[in-house]
Backbone bond lengths (Angstrom), bond angles and torsions (degrees), N, CA, C in turn:
res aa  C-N    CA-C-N  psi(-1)  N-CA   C-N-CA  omega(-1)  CA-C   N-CA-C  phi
1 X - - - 1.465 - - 1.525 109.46 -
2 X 1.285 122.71 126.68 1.579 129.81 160.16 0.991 132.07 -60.12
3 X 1.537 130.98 -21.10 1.048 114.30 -142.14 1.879 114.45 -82.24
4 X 1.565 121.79 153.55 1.345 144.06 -141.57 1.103 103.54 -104.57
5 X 1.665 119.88 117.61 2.023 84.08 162.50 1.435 117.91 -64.88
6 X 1.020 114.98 -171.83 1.428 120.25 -151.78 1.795 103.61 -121.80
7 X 1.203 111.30 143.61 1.492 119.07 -171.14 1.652 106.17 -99.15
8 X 1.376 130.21 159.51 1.171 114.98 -159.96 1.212 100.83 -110.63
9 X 1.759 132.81 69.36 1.658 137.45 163.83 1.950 91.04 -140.01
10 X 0.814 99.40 121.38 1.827 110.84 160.72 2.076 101.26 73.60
11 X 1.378 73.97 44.98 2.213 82.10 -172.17 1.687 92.13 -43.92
12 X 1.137 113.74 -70.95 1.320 118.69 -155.53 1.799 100.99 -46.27
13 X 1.034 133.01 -59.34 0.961 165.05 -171.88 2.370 108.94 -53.12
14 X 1.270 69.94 -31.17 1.374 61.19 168.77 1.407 114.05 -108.15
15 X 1.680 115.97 -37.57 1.342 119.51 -178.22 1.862 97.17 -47.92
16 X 1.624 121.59 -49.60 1.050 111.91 -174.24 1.735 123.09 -45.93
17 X 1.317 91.87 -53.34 1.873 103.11 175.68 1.268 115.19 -55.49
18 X 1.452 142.42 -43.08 1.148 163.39 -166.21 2.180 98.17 -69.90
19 X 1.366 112.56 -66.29 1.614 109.02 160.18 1.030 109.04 -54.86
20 X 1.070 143.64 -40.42 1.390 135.43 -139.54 2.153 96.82 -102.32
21 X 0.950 94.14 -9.76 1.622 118.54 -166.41 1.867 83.91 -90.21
22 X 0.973 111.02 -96.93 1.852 130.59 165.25 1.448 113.20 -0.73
23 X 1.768 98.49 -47.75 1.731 111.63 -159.50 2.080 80.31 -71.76
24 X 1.269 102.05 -61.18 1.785 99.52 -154.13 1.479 99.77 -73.18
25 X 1.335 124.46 -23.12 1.929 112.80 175.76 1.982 94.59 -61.59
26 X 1.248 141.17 -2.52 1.095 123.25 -162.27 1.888 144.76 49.77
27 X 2.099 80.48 27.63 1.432 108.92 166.08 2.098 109.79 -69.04
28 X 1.104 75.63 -24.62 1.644 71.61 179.50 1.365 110.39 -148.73
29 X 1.638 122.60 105.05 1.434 108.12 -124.80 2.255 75.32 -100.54
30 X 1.755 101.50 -160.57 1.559 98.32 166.69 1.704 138.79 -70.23
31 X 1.125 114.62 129.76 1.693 97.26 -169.46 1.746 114.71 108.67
32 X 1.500 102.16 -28.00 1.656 102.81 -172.73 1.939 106.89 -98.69
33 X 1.484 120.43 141.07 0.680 140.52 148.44 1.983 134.80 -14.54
34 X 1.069 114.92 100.21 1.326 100.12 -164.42 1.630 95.73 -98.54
35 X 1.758 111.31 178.41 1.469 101.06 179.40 1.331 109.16 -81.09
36 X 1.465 104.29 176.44 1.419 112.91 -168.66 1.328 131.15 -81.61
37 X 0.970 166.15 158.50 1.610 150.68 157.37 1.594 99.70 -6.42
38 X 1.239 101.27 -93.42 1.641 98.41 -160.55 1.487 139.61 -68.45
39 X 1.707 100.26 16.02 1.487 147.47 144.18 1.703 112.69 -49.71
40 X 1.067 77.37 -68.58 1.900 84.82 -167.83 1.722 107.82 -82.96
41 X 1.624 102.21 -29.60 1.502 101.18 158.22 1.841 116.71 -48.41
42 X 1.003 107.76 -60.13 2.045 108.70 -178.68 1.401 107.69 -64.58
43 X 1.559 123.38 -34.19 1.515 136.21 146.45 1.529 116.09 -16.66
44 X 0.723 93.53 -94.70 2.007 110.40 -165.15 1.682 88.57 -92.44
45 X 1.406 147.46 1.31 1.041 117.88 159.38 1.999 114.62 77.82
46 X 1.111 107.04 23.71 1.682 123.26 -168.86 1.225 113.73 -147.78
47 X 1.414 114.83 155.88 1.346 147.57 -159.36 1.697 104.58 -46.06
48 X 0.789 127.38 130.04 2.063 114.35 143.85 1.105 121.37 -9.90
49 X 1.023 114.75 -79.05 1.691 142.58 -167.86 1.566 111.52 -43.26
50 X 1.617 95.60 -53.63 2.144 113.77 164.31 1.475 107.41 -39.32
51 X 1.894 91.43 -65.00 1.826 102.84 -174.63 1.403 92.59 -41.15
52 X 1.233 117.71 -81.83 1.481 120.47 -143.67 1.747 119.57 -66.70
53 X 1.393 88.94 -11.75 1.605 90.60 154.94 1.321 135.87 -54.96
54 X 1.325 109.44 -71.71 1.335 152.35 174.66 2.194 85.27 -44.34
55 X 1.164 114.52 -54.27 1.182 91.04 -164.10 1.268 119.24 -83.62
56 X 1.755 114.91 -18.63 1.222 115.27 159.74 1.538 124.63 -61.60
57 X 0.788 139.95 -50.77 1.828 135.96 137.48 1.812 106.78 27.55
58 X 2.311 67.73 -78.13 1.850 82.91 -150.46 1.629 101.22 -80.27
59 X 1.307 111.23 -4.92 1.498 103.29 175.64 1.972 99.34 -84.42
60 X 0.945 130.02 -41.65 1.421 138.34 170.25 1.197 108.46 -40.34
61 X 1.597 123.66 -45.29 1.741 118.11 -178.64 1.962 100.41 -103.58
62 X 1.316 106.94 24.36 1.648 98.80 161.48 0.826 103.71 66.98
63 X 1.799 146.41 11.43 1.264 123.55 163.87 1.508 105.94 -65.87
64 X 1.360 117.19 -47.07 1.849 125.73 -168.16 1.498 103.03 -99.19
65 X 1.330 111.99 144.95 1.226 114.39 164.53 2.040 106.31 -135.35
66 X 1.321 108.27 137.16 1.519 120.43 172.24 1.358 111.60 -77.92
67 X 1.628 115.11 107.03 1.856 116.37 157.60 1.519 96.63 -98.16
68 X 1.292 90.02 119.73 1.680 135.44 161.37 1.856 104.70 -29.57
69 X 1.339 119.37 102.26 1.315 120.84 -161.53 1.153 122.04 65.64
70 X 1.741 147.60 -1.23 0.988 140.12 175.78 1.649 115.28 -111.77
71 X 1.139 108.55 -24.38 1.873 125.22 177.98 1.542 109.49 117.87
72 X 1.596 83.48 -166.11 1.886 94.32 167.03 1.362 121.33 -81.71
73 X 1.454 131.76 148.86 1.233 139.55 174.89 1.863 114.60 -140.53
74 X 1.363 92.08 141.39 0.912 106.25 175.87 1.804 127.59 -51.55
75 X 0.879 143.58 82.47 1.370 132.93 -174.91 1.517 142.68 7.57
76 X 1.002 142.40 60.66 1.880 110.15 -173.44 1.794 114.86 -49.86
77 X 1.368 94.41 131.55 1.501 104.95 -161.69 1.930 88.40 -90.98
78 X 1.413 105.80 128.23 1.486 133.50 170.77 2.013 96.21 -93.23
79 X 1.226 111.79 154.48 1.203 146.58 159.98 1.921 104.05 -51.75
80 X 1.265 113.89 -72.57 1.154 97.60 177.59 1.348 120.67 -84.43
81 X 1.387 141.80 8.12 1.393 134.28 151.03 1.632 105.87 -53.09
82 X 1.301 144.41 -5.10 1.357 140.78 -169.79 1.482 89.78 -100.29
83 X 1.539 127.59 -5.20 1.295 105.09 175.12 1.812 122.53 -93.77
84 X 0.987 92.89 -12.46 1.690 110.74 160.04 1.169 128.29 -39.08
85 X 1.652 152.38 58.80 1.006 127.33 -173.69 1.347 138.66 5.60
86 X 0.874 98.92 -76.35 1.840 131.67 174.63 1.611 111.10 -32.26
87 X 0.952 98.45 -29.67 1.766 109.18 -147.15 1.843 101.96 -90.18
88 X 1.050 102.89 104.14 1.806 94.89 -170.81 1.534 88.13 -78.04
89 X 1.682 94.83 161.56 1.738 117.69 -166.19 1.882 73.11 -106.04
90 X 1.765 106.69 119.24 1.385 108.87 161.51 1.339 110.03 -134.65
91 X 1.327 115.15 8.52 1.704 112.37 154.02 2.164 113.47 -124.00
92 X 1.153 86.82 107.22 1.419 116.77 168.84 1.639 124.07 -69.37
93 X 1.551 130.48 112.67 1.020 139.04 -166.75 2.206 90.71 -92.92
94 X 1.323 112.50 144.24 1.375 98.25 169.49 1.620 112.38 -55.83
95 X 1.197 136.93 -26.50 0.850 150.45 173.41 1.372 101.82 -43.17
96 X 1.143 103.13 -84.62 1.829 120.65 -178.94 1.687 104.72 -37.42
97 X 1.211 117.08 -60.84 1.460 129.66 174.42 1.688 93.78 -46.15
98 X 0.759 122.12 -84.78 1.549 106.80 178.77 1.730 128.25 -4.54
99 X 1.310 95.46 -52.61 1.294 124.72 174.29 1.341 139.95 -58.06
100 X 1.791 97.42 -39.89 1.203 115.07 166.13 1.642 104.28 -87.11
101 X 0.748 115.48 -10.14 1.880 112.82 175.49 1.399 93.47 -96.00
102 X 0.852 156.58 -29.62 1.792 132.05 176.73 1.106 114.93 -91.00
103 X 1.914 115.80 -22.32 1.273 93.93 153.51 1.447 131.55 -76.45
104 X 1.408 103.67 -27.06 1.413 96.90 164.32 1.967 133.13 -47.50
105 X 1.476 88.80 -41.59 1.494 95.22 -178.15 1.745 124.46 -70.83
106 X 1.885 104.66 -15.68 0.990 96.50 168.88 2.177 116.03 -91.35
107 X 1.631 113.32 -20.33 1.183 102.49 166.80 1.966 120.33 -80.80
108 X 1.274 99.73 -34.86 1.509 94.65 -166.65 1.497 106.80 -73.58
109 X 0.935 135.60 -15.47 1.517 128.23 -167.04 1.829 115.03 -83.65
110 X 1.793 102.80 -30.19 0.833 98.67 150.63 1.649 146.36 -92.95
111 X 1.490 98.39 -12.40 1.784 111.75 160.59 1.698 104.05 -61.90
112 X 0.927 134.99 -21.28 1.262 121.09 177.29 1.629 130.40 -75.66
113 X 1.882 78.32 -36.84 1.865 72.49 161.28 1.282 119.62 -94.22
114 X 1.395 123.78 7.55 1.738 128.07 148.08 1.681 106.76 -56.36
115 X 1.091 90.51 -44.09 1.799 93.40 -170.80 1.657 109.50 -55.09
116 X 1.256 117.49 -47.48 1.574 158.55 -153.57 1.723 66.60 -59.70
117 X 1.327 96.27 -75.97 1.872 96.40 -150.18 1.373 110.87 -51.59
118 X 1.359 118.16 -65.98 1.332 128.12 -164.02 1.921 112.95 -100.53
119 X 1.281 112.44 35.03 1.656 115.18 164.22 1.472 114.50 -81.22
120 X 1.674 99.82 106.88 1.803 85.06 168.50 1.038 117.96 -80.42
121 X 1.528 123.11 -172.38 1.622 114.08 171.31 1.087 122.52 -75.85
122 X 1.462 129.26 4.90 1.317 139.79 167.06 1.595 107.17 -77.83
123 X 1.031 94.32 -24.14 2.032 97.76 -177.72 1.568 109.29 -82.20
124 X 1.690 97.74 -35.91 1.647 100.72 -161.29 1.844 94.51 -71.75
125 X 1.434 106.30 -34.67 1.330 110.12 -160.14 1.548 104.18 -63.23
126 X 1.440 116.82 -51.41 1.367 122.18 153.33 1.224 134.14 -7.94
127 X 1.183 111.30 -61.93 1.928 145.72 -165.09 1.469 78.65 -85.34
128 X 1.174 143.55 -65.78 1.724 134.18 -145.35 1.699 97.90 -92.41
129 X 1.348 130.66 -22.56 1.300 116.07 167.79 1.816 106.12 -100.34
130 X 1.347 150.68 -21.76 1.366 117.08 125.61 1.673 129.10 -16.68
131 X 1.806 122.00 -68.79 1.412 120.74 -172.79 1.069 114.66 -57.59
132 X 2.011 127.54 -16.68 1.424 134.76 168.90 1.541 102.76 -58.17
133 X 1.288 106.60 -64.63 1.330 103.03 -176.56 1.550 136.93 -42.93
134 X 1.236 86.92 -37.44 1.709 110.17 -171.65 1.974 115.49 -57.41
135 X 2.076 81.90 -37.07 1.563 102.80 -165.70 2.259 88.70 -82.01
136 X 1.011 88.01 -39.78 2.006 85.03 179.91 1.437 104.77 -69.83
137 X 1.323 138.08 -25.55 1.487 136.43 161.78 1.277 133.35 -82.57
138 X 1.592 97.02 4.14 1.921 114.87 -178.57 1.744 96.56 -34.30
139 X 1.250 127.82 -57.65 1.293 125.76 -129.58 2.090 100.46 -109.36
140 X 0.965 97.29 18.59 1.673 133.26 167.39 1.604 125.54 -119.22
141 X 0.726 109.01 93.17 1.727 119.21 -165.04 1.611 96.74 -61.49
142 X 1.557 94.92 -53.08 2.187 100.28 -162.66 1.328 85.64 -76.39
143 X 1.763 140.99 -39.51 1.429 103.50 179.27 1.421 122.62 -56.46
144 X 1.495 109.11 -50.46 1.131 124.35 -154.22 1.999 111.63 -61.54
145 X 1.784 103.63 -29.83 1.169 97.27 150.03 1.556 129.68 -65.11
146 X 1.269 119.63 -47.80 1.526 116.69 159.85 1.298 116.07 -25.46
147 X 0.889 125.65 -50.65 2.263 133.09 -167.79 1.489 100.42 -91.55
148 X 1.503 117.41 -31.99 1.478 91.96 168.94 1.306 116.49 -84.80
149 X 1.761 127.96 -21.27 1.751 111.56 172.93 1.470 96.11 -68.67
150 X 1.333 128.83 -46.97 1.495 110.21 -176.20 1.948 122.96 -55.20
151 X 1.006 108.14 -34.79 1.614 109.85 145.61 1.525 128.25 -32.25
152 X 1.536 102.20 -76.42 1.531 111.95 -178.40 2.074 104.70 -59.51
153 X 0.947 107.39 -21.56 1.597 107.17 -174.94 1.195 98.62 -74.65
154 X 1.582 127.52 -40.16 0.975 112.99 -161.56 1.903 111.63 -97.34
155 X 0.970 77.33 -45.66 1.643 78.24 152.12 1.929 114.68 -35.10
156 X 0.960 123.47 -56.45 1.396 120.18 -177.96 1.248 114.09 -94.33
157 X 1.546 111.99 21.74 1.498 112.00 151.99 1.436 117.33 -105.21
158 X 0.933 92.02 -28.58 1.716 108.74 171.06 1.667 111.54 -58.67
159 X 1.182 108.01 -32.86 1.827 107.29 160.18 1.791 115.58 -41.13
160 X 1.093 125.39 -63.12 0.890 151.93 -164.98 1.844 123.27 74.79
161 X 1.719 82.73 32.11 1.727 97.33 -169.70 1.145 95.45 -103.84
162 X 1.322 124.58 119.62 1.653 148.78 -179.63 1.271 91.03 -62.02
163 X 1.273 168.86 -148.94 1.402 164.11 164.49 1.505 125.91 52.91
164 X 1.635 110.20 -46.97 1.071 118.14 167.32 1.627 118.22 -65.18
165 X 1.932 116.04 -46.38 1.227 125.32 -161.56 1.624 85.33 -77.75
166 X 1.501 121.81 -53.29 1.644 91.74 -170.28 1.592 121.98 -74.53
167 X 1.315 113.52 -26.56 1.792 96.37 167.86 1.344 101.21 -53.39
168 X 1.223 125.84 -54.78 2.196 100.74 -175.72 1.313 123.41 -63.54
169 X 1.161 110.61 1.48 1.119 103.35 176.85 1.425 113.85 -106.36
170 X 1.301 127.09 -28.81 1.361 122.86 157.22 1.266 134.13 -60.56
171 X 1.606 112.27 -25.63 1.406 120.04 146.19 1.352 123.57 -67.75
172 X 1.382 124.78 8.02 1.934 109.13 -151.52 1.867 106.41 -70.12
173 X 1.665 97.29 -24.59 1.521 88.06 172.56 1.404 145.65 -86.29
174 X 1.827 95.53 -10.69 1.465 108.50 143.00 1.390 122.77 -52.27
175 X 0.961 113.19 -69.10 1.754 132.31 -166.35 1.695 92.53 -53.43
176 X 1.234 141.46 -81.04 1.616 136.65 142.87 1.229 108.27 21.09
177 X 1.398 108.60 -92.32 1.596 109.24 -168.57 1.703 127.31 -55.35
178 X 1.635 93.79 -35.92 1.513 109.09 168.96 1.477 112.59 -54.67
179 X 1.756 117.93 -57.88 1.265 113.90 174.58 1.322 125.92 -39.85
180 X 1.261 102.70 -55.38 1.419 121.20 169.90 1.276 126.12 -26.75
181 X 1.425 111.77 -48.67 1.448 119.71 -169.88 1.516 108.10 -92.92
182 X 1.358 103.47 -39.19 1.626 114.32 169.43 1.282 115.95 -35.57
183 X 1.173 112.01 -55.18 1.526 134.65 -161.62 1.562 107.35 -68.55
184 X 1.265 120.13 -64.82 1.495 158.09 148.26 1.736 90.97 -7.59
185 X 1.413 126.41 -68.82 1.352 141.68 -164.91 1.705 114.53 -95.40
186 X 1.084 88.17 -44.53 1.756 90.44 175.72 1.706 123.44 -86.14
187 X 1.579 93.78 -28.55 1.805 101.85 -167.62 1.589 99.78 88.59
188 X 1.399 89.38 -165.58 1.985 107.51 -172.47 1.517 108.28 -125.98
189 X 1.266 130.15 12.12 1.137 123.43 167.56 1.662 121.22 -61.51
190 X 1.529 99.12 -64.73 1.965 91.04 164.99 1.359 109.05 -29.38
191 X 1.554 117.56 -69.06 1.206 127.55 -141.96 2.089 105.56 -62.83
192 X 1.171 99.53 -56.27 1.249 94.71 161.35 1.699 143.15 -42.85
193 X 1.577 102.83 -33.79 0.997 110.34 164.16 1.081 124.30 -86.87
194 X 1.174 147.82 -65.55 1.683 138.18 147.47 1.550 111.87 1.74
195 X 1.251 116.39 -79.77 1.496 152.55 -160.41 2.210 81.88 -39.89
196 X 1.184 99.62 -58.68 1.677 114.74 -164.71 2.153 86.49 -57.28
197 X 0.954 106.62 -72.22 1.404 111.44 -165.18 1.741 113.12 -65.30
198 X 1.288 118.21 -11.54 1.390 137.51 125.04 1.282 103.36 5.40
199 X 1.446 88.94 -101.15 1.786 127.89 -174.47 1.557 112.20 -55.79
200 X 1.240 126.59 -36.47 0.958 127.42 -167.37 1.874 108.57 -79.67
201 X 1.297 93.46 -30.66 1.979 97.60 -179.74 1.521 96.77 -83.56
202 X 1.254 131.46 -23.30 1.705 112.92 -163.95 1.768 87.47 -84.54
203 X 1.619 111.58 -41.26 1.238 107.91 -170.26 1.455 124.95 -59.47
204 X 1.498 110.21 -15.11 1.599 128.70 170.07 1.480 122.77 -109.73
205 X 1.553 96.63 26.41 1.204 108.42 -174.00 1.680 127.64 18.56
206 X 1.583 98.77 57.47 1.301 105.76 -173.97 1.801 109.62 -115.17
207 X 0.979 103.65 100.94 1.389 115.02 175.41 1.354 130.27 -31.87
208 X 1.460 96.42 -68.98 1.902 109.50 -176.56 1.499 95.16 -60.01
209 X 1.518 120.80 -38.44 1.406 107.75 -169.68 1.234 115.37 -58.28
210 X 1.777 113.95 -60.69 1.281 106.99 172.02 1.434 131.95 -16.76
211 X 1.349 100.32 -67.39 1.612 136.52 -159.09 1.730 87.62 -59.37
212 X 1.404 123.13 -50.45 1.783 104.07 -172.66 1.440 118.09 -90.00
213 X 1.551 118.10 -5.74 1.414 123.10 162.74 1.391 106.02 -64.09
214 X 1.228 126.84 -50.57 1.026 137.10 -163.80 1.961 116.94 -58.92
215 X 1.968 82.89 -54.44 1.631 77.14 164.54 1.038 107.50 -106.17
216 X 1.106 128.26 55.98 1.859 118.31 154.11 1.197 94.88 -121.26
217 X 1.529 123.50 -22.32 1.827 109.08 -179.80 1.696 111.45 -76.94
218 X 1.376 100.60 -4.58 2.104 108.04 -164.42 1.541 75.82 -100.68
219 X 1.061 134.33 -67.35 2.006 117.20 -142.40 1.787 93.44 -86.81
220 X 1.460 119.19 -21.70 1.517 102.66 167.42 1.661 111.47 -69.84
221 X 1.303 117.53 -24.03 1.830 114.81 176.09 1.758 96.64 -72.84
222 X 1.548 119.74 -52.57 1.014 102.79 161.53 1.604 146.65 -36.52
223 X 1.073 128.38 -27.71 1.689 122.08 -165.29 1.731 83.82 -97.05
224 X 1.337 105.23 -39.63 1.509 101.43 -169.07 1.479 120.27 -58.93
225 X 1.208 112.62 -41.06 1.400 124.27 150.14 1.698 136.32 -32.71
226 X 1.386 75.51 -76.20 1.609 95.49 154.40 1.444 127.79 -8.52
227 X 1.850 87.27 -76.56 1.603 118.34 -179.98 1.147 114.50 -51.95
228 X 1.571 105.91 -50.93 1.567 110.16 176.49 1.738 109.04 -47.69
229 X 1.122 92.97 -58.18 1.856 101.20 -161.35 1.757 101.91 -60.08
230 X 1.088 109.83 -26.54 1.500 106.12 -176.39 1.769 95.92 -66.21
231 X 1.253 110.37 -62.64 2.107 112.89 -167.38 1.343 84.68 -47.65
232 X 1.210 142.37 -51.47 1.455 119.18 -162.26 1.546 133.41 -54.54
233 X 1.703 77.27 -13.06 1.962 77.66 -173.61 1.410 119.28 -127.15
């Protein structure tokens, strides 16, 4: 279990992210029991009121639901609960993962040569102390997914296309969970390597380069995937 104590700017706000973080790593998978109020109170080190914020939230978007004398529970996720806006997708079928990689491959390949054009060195510097991290979290799968969505985020800020940064960001808990599992199954070797040559095309402001790192690191996660999902069945 991760969970952080908690720093005192956006309490509510983080205790929320922090469950909501837990629910999709499959620390607390559907159907199971989460702790109680005064659990997560000695937890995160904060008020009631925080807790019970934070859980009204996640009970509001249907991740949690309250049985009457028994506590909070985690949801069983239905097919049409994904039609909900609201409702982040935090269990991923390889299938689905599939999905989120082609869509990825058709937006990111070209955000990169957005990136290409307009990266200052405040962006690149960004991008190259993220890939530090990534390489000091090699041997941590859930960090190391952490540093690569913080990568790809930043990467699509570095566009400076208002459109681009908020579609990723309304996905970020798709893209999350996907990493997650990617990582989990594949490791971080691709990712590291790509990630390096990344940096190296925006930093040489070389376009085409970008643009085929980019999709050769998405359809090589693809086949691998793939492969996986095929032995499974």
């Amino acid at each position: 279990m991760a969970i952080k104590p908690i720093k005192k700017n956006n309490i509510s706000n983080q205790v929320f992210d922090q469950i909501k973080a837990e629910i999709a790593n499959g620390v607390w998978k559907p159907g199971s029991r989460i702790p109680s109020e005064n659990e997560f109170v000695k937890m995160f080190n904060v008020s009631r009121i925080t807790v019970r914020n934070a859980l009204q939230r996640l009970i509001a978007l249907e991740l949690l639901e309250i049985r009457q004398g028994d506590g909070t529970f985690v949801r069983e996720f239905s097919a049409d609960m994904y039609m909900n806006s609201l409702m982040p997708m935090l269990f991923l079928e390889n299938t689905e993962i599939l999905q989120v990689l082609e869509f990825r491959k058709i937006i990111e390949v070209e955000a990169g040569a957005l990136a290409v054009e307009r990266a200052t060195e405040e962006d690149i510097k960004k991008l190259e102390e993220i890939y530090d991290k990534m390489e000091k979290c090699k041997d941590n799968n859930e960090e190391f997914a952490i540093e690569d969505l913080n990568f790809h985020m930043a990467l699509a800020e570095t566009t400076k296309n208002s459109l681009v940064i908020k579609v990723t960001y309304i996905i970020k808990d798709i893209l999350s969970v996907s990493m997650i599992e990617i990582v989990r199954n594949l490791g971080v070797t691709d990712g590291l390597y790509y990630h390096k040559l990344i940096i190296e095309a925006i930093k040489e402001r070389d376009i085409e380069k970008v643009k085929k790192t980019l999709k050769d690191h998405i359809v090589t996660t693809i086949e691998k995937v793939s492969k996986i999902d095929s032995e499974l069945k």
